[in-house]
C-alpha positions as a Python dict, from the first residue, in 0.01 Angstrom:
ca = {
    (1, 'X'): (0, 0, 0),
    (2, 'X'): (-92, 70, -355),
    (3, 'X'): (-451, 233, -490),
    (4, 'X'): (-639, 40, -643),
    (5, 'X'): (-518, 144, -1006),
    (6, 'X'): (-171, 68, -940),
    (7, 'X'): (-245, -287, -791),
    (8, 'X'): (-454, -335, -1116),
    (9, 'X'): (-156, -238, -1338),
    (10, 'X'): (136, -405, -1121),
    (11, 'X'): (-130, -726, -1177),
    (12, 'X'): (-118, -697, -1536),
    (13, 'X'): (246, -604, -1556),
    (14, 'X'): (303, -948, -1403),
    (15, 'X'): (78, -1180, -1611),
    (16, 'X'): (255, -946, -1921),
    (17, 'X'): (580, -1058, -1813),
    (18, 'X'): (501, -1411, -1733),
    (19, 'X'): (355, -1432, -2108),
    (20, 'X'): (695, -1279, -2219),
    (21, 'X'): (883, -1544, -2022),
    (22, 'X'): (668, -1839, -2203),
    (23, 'X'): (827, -1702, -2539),
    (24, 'X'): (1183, -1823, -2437),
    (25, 'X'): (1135, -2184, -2387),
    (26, 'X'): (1278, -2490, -2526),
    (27, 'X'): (1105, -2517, -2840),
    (28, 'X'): (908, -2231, -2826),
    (29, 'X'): (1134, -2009, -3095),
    (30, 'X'): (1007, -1689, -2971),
    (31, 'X'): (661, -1745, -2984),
    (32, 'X'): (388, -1765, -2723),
    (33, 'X'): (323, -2106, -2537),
    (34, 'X'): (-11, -2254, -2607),
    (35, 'X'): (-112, -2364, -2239),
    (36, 'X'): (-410, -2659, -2207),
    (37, 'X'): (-581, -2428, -1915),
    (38, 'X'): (-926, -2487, -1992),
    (39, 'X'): (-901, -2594, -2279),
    (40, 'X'): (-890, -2957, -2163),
    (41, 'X'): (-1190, -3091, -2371),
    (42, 'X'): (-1319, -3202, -2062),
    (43, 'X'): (-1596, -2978, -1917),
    (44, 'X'): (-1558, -2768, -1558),
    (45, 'X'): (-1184, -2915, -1589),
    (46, 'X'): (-942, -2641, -1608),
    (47, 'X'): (-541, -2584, -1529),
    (48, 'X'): (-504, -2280, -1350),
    (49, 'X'): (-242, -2028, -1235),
    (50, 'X'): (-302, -1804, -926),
    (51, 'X'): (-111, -1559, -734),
    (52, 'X'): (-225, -1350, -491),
    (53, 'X'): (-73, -1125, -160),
    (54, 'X'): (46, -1465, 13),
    (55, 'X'): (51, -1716, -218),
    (56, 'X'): (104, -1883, -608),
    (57, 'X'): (-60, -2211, -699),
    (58, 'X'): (-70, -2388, -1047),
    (59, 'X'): (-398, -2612, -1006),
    (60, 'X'): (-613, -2839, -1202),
    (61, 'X'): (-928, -2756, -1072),
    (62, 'X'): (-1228, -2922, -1122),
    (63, 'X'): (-1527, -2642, -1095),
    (64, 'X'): (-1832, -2858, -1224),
    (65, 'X'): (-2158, -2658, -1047),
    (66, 'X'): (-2326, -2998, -971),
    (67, 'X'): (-2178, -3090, -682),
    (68, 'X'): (-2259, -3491, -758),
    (69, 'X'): (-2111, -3444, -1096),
    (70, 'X'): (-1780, -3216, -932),
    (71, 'X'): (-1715, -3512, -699),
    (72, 'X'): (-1752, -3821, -958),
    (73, 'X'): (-1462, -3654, -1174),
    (74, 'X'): (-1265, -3553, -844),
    (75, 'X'): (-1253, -3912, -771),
    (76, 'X'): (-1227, -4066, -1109),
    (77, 'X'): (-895, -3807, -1133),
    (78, 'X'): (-835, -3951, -741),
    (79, 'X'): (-806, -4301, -883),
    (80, 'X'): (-541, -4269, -1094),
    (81, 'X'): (-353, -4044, -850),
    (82, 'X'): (-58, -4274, -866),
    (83, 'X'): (11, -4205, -1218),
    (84, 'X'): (-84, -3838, -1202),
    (85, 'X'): (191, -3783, -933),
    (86, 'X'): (448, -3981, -1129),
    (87, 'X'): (395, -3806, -1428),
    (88, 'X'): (436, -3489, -1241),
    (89, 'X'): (745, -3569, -1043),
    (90, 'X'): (659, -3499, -689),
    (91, 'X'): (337, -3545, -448),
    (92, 'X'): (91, -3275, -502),
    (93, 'X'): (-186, -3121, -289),
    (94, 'X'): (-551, -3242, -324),
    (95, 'X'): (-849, -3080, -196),
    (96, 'X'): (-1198, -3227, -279),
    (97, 'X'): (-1344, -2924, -91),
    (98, 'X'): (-1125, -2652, -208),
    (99, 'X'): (-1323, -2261, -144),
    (100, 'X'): (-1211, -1994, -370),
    (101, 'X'): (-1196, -1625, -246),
    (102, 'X'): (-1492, -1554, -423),
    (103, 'X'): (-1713, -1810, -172),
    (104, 'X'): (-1725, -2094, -502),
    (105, 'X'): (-1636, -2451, -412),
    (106, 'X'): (-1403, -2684, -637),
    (107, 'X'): (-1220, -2966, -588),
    (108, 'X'): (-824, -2896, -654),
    (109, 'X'): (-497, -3080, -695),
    (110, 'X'): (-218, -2834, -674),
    (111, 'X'): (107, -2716, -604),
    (112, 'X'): (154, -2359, -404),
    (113, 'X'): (447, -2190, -299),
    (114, 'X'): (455, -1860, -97),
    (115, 'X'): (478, -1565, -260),
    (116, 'X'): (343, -1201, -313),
    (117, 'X'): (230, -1047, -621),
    (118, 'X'): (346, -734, -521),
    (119, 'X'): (701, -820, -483),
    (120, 'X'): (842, -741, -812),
    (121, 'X'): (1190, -858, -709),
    (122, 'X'): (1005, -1201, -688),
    (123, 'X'): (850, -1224, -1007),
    (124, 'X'): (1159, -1398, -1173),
    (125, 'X'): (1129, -1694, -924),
    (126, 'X'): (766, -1709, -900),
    (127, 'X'): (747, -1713, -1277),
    (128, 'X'): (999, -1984, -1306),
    (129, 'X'): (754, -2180, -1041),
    (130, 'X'): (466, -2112, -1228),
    (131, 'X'): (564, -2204, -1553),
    (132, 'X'): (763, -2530, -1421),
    (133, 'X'): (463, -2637, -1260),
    (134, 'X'): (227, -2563, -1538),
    (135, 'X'): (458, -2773, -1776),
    (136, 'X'): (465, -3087, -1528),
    (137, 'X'): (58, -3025, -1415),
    (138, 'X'): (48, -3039, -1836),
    (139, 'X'): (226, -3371, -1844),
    (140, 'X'): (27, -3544, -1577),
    (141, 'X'): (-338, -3423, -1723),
    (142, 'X'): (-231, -3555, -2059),
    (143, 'X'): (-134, -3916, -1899),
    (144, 'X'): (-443, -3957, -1713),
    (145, 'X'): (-698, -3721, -1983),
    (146, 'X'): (-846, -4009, -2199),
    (147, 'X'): (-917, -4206, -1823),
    (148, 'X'): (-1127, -3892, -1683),
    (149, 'X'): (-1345, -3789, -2041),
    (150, 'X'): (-1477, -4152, -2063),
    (151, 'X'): (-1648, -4338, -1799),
}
């Protein structure tokens, strides 16, 4: 087990090294990838990446607080699922009644893999996960982004 301070640092260790990792892709020429995440221009639509002790997802996760409003874009996204999963490459996950540790409800579409923070000897292949992911999850918002803003 680790105290609290060294979870906290192994933590940001591993999102410093992920960031690190971003720096040496295709096209990237050393500097730092510019990820959608929630900056989607679509409001309570974000692109997420989350790791934890058993787990690492990369999501798009739709966390609208009306509930009416959180379901209309879950299903407008639901409608063009065909071409989401296309333009991702394989079938994804997808959870109108996701519940994050913290007791919130969302509605996600994701991809998870198991996997422990806290095994540093992972990190290489969890990053690699992530950051494939993130790139496809990427590819499939933009195909399907103009559908989901307008209704």
């Amino acid at each position: 087990m680790f105290s609290k301070e060294e979870a906290k640092e192994l933590r940001l260790e591993f999102w410093r090294k992920l960031d690190n990792r971003t720096r040496r892709l295709p096209g990237q020429s050393g500097r730092k990838k510019k990820w959608i995440s929630d900056r989607t221009n679509i409001k309570g639509l974000d692109l997420r990446f989350d790791i934890d002790r058993e787990k690492a997802i990369v999501a798009l996760e739709i966390n609208k607080t009306q509930e009416e409003k959180r379901l209309e874009l879950y299903e407008r996204l639901e409608a063009c699922k065909t071409i989401f999963e296309t333009a991702f490459g394989k079938p994804l996950t997808w959870n109108y009644i996701y519940e994050k540790p913290t007791g919130q409800q969302v509605c996600r579409v994701y991809v998870e893999m198991p996997a422990d923070l806290y095994e540093v000897k992972e990190w290489p292949k969890v990053s690699y996960f992530l950051i494939d992911n993130m790139m496809r999850l990427e590819k499939a918002f933009l195909e399907v982004k103009d559908f989901l803003k307008y209704r």
